[in-house]
C-alpha positions in Angstrom: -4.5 24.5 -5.1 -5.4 27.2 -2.7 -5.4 30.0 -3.7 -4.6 30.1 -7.3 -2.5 33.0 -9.2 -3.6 34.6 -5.8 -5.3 33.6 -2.7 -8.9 33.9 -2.3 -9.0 32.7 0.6 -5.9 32.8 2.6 -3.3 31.6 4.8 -5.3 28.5 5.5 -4.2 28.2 8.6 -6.1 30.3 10.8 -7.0 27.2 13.5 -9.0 28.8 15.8 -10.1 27.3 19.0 -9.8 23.6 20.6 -12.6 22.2 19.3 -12.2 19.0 17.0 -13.0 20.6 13.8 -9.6 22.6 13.5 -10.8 25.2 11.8 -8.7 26.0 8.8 -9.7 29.5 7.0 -12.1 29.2 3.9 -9.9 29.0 0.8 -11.8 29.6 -2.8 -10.3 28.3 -6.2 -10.0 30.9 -8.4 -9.7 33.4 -6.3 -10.0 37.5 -6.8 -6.8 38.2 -8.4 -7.0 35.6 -10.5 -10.0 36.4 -11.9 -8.6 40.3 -12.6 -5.2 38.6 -14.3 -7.6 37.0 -16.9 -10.0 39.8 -17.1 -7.4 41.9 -18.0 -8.6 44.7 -15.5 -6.4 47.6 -16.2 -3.8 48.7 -14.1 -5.0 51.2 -10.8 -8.3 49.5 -11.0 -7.8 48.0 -7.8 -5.1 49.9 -5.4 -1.9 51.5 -6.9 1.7 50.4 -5.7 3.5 52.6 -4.1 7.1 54.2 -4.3 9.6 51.1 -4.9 11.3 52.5 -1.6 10.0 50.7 1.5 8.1 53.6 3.6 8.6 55.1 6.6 9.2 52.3 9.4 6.2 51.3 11.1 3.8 53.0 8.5 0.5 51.2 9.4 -1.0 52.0 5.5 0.6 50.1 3.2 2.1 46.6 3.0 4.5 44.9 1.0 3.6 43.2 -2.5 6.3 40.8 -3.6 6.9 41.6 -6.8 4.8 44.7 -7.0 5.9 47.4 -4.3 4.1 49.3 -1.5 0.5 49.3 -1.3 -2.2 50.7 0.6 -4.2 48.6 2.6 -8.0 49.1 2.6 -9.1 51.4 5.1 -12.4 49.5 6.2 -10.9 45.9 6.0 -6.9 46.8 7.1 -6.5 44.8 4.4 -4.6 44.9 1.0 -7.2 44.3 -2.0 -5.9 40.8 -3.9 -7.0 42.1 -6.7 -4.2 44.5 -6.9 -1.9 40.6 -7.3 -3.1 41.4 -11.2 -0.7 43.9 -11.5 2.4 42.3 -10.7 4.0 42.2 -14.0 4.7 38.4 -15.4 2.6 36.9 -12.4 0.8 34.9 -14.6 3.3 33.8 -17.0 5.5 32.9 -13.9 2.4 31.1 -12.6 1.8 29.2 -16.2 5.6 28.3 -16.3 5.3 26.8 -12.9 2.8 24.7 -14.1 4.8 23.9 -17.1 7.2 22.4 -15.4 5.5 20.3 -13.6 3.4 18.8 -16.5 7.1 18.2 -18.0 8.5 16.5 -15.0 9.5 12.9 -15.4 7.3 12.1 -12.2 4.1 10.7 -13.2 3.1 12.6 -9.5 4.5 16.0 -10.5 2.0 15.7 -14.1 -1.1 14.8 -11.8 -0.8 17.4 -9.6 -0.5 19.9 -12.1 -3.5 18.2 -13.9 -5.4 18.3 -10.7 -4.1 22.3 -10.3 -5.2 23.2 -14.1 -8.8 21.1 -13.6 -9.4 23.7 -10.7 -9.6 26.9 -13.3 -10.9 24.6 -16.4 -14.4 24.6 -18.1 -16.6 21.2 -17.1 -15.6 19.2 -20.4 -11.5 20.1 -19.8 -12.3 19.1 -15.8 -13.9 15.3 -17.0 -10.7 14.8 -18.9 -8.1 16.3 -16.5 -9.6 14.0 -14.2 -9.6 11.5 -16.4 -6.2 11.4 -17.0 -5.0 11.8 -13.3 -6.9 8.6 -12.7 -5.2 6.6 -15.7 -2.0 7.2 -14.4 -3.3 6.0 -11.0 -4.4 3.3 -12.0 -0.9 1.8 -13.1 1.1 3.7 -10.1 2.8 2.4 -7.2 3.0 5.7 -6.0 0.9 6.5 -3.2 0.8 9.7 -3.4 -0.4 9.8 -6.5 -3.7 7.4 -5.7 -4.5 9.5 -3.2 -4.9 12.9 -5.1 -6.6 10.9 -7.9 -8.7 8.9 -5.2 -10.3 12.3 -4.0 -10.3 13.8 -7.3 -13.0 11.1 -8.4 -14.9 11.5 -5.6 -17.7 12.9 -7.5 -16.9 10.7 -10.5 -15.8 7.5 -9.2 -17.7 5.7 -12.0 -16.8 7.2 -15.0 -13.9 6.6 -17.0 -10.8 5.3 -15.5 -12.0 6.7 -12.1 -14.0 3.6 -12.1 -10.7 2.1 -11.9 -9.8 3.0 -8.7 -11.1 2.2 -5.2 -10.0 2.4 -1.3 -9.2 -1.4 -1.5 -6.7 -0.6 -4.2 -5.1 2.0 -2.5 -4.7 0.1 0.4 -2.7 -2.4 -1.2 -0.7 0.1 -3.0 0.3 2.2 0.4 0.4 -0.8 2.9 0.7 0.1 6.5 -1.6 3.2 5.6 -4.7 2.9 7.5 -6.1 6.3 5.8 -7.6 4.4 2.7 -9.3 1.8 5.3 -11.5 5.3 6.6 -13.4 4.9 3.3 -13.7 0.9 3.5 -15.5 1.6 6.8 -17.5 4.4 5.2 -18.8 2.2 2.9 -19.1 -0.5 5.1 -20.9 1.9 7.9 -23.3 2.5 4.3 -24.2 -0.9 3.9 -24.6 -2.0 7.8 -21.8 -4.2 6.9 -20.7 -5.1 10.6 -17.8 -7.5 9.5 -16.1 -5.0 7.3 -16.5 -2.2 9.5 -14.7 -4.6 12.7 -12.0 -4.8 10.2 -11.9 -1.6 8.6 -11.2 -0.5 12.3 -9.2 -2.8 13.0 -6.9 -1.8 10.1 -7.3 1.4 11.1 -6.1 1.0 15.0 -3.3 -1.0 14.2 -2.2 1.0 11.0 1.4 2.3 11.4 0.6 5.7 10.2 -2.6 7.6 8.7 -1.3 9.8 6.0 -4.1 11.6 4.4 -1.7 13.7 2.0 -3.2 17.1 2.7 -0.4 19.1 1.3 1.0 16.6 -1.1 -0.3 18.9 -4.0 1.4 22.3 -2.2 4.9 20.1 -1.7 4.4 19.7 -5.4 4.1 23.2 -6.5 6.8 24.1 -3.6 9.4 21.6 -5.8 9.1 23.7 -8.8 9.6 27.0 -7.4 12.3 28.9 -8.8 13.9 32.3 -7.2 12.9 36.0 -8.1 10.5 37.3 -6.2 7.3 37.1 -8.9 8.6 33.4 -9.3 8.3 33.3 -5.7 4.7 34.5 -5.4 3.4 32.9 -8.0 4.5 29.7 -6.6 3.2 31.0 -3.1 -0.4 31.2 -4.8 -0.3 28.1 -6.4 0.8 26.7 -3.7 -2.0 28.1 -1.4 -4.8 27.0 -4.5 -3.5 23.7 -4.1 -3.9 23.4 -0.3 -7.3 24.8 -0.8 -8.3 22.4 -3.4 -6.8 19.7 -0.5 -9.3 21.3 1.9 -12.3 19.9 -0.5 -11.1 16.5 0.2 -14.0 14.8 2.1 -13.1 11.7 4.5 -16.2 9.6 6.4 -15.7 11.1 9.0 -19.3 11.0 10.4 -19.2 6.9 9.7 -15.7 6.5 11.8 -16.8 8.8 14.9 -20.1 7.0 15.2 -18.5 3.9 15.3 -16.6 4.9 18.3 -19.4 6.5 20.6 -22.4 6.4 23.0 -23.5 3.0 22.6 -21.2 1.5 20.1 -18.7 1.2 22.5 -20.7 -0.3 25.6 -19.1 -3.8 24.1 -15.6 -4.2 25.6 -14.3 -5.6 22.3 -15.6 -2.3 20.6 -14.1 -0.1 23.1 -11.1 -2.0 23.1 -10.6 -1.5 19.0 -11.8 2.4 19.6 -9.0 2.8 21.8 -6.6 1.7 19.4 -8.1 3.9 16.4 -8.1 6.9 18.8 -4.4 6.1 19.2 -3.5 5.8 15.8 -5.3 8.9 15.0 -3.8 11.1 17.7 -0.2 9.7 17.5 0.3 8.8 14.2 -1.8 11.1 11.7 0.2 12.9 9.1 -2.7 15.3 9.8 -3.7 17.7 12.4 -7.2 17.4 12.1 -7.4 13.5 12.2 -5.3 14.1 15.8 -7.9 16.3 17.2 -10.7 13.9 16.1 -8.5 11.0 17.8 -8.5 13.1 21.1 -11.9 13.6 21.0 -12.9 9.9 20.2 -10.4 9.7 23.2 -12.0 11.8 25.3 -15.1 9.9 25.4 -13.2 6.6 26.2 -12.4 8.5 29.1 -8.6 9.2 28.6 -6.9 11.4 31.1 -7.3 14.9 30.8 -3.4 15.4 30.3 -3.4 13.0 27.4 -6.3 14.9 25.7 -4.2 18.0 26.3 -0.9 17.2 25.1 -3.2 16.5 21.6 -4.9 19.7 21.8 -1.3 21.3 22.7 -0.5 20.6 19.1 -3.0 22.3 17.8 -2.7 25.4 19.6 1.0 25.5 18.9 0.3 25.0 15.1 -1.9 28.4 15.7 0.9 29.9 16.9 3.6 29.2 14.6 1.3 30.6 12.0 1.0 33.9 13.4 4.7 33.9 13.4 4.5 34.1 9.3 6.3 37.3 8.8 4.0 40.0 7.4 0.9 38.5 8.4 -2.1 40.1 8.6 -4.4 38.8 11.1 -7.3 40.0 10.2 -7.2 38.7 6.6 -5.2 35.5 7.5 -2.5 36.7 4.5 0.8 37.8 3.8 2.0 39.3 0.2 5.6 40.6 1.4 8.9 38.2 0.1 9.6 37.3 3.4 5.8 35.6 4.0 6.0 33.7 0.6 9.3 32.3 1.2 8.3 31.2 4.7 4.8 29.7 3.8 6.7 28.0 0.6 9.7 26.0 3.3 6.5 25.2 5.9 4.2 23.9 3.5 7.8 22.1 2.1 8.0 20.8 5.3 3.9 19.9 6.0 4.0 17.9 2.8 7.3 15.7 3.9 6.4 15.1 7.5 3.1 16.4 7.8 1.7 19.2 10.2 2.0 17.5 13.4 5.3 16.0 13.2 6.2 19.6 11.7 4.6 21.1 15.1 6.6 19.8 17.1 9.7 20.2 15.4 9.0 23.7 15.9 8.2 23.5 19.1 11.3 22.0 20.0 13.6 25.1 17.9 11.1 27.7 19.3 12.2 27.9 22.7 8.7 28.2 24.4 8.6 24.1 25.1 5.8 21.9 24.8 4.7 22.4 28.4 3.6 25.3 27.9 1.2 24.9 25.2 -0.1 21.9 26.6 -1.2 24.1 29.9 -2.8 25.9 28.1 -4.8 23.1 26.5 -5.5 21.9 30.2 -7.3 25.5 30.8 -9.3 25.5 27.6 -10.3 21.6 28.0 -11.6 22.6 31.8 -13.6 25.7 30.6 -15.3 23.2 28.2 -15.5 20.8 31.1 -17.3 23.3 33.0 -19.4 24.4 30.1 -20.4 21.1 29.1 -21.7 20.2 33.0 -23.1 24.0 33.1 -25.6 23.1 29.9 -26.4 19.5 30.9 -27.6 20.5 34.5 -29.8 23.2 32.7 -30.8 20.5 30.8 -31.5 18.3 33.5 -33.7 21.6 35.3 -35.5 22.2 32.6 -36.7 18.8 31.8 -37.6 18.3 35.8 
């Protein structure tokens, strides 16, 4: 869960430029501040608060704590030091409670998540059997949000225990009309040169009626259990951010999927044909920003038209934007501590988990008054600059091999 009782990391969603790797800002598990709450660094150690009364208007040194005060940003960084999150008093109780209402929820998904959350700041022996148990209670769910977090939570240990238990084929029967689960059939079929499997696996894919990857399932969890007061409210905004981060560790085969869709893979018209489709699926109907930029791209090189690879990209960009509108954000630390910024991260990532971030994009769009066609010119500029750029370094690569 991103950030945990405070974000090492930090807003994670600092997307950066076009390109198809949508670049979301490095979030660490167990981040600074909560590493100071259980070291039990004393008080001042890090920055002091200051007066309770909000300073002068416009005071570019200090920055709102929620829950805390006034504090001074670092003069180097411009940024405020997380570990001074320690000395919020009852962050960590407020964070434990949190969690303890979510291991007591009578949804088997609300217990899993908070398993998954607690296995992120456990020893190695406490991780096995988190883990574990998350997969058990996969392993009888119809829920599919629950396979999925326990899916990528035995990644590493998909043969022990009941994580043996569980497998893409299963969680494609449990969330039919997914094609997200068939992305790991194909991986595995790409493994094993399995060409039948992967024709199908893409197939499934192309003609799935929505890829839902469940990025911010965990956060939506977390968000569900937050309760008012302002250090309820951040400790749920760190949790929440830990859990998003943890989400971020997810790996998908992505390599397997993009090289089935390519160069001379798709010189056979049925291949082409089927790439078309999965470049569709992922750009139109991907609970998931990311998989929408990697459909344009696979789009791109089927030759789509430059608008529809721009009204993808437009997406993106606009999903920059509506993250710099986070009130109390500090760009050059990608975080905001102030009441305002927790209670707005907490509705969006609400929001990202129920709809997912690009149907939440352009619901924003459409309430921010800017209108789609704006950000989608300016996905048309940066598409021809790397146009250009692209022509520019293959002719120098055609001079230099002449």
């Amino acid at each position: 869960m991103l950030a945990v009782l405070v974000v090492a990391g930090a807003l994670v969603a600092a997307w950066s430029s076009l390109d198809p790797g949508v670049m979301r800002e490095p979030i660490r598990v167990l981040t600074a501040a909560r590493s100071a709450l259980r070291s039990g660094m004393p008080p001042g150690t890090a920055a002091s608060a200051a007066p309770s009364t909000p300073p002068a208007e416009g005071d570019p040194g200090l920055v709102e704590v929620c829950g805390l005060g006034w504090v001074e940003k670092n003069a180097e960084s411009g940024a405020v030091d997380r570990r001074v999150l320690a000395q919020i008093p009852g962050l960590e109780a407020a964070g434990e409670a949190l969690i303890g209402r979510m291991q007591q929820s009578p949804d088997p998904f609300a217990q899993a998540a908070a398993m998954v959350i607690e296995a992120a700041a456990s020893s190695a022996g406490d991780v096995a059997l988190l883990h574990d148990e998350v997969a058990r209670l996969a392993s009888t769910t119809s829920d599919p949000r629950l396979y999925a977090i326990a899916f990528h939570t035995c990644a590493k240990t998909s043969f022990a225990g009941n994580c043996a238990l569980l497998s893409a084929a299963q969680w494609a029967r449990i969330d039919a009309g997914n094609g997200q689960p068939w992305l790991f059939v194909l991986g595995d079929a790409v493994a094993r040169d399995d060409r039948a499997m992967i024709d199908e696996a893409l197939f499934r894919i192309g003609n799935a009626a929505r890829i839902d990857g469940r990025f911010h399932a965990l956060a939506g969890a977390v968000v569900a259990q937050e309760r008012g007061g302002d250090v309820d409210l951040m400790a749920a905004r760190l949790l929440a951010m830990e859990s998003v981060g943890i989400a971020a560790a997810w790996t998908v085969p992505l390599q397997a999927l993009t090289g089935t869709c390519r160069g001379a893979a798709v010189v056979d018209a049925n291949r082409r044909q089927t790439c078309e489709t999965v470049a569709t699926a992922l750009a139109e109907r991907s609970d998931s920003m990311l998989m929408t930029q990697i459909g344009a791209t696979i789009g791109a090189q089927l030759a789509w038209p430059v608008e529809r690879v721009a009204a993808v990209r437009a997406l993106q960009l606009a999903l920059v934007e509506r993250w710099s509108a986070v009130p109390d954000y500090q760009a050059l630390s990608f975080e905001t501590f102030s009441c305002a910024g927790a209670r707005y991260i907490l509705t969006l990532f609400g929001r990202l988990a129920e709809v997912g971030e690009p149907q939440a994009t352009r619901d924003w769009i459409a309430a921010s008054g800017k209108g789609f066609d704006a950000f989608v010119s300016e996905a048309r500029a940066h598409e021809a600059r790397r146009s250009a750029d692209t022509s520019e370094k293959a002719a120098s690569a055609a001079a230099r091999g002449s």
